[in-house]
N, C-alpha and C positions, 0 to 999 in steps of 0.2 A: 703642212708637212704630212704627209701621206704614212701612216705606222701600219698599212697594211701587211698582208702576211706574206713573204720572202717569194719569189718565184722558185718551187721548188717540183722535180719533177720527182714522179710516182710510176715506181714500176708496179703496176698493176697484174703484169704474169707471175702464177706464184711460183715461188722457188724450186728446180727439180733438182732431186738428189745427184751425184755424183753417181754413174753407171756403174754398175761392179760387174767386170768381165770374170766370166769362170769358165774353165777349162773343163771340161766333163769326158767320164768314157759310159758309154752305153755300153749292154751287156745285152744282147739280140738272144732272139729266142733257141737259135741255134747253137747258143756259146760263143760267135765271134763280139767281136770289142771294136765298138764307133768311138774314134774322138771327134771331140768338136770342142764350138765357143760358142758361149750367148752369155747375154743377160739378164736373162729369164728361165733358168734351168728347166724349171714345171712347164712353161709353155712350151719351150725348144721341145721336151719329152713329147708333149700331147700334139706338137705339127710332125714329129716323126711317125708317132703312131699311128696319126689319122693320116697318111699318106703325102704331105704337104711338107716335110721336110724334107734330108737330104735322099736321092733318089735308091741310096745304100739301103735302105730300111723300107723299099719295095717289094725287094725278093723275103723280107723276113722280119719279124716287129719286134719292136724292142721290149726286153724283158723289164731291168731294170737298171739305174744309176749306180755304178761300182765302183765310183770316183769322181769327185769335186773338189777342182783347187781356184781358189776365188785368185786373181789377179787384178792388181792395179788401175791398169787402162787396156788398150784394145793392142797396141803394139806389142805390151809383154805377153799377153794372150796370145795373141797370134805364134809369138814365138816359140812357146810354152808348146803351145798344139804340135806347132812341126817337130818340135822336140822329141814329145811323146810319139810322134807316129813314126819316126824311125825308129821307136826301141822294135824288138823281138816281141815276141808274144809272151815269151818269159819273163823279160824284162816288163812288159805290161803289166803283169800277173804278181808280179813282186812289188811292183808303185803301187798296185790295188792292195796287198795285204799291210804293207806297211803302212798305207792310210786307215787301214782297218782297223791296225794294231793302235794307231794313233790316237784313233776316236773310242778302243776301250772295245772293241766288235770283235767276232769272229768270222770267218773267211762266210760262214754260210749264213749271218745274218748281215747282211748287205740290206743297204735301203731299198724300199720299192720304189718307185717314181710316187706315189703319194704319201712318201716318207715313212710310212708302216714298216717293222721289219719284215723282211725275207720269209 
C-alpha cells in the first residue's frame, strides 16, 4: 500500500494584493485641476509629468496632488471620477478643502507629489 504524499497541487505564483483604485485631482502649474484614477498615484504623477500621461498635462505640468480618495474597485472609481468632473470649479475647490480639513492640513499646505508639504 503506497502511503505516499497526497497529489496536491502548488500555486507557485505568489499572491498579489488586491488593487486599490484611487481617485486623484492634480493641481497643474497653472492652477487648473486634473482628475483621474490609477493605482499607483506616484507613478500616474511621474507619467503625467514626463509627458506620457494624459495628453491634458501637455500644454502645462502638474504641480502637485490636492486630493486622493482611495476606492474599492475600478467600477466605483470610475464612477467617483465622473462624479467629480461634473462638479464646478468651486465645488472642486470645496471637496479639496474639506479633504484638507480632514487630514488635519491647511489649504496651502497640500502634498507635493513626493509627499513633502507644499
Amino acid at each position: 500500500m503506497d502511503r505516499g504524499v497526497a497529489d496536491q497541487s502548488v500555486d507557485l505564483e505568489p499572491a498579489r494584493p488586491p488593487s486599490r483604485w484611487t481617485v486623484y485631482i492634480i493641481e497643474s502649474e497653472r492652477g487648473a485641476l486634473y482628475t483621474g484614477i490609477t493605482t499607483a498615484p506616484e507613478r500616474r504623477f511621474r507619467e503625467h509629468a514626463s509627458g506620457r500621461g494624459a495628453r491634458w498635462f501637455r500644454g502645462t505640468a502638474p504641480r502637485r496632488f490636492v486630493y486622493l480618495e482611495p476606492c474599492d474597485d475600478r467600477g466605483s472609481a470610475l464612477r467617483r471620477e465622473a462624479a467629480i468632473k461634473r462638479l464646478s470649479r468651486a465645488e472642486k475647490l470645496a471637496l479639496v478643502a474639506a479633504g484638507l480639513a480632514q487630514a488635519g492640513l491647511a489649504v496651502g499646505e497640500a502634498a507635493r507629489s513626493d509627499g513633502a508639504p507644499a
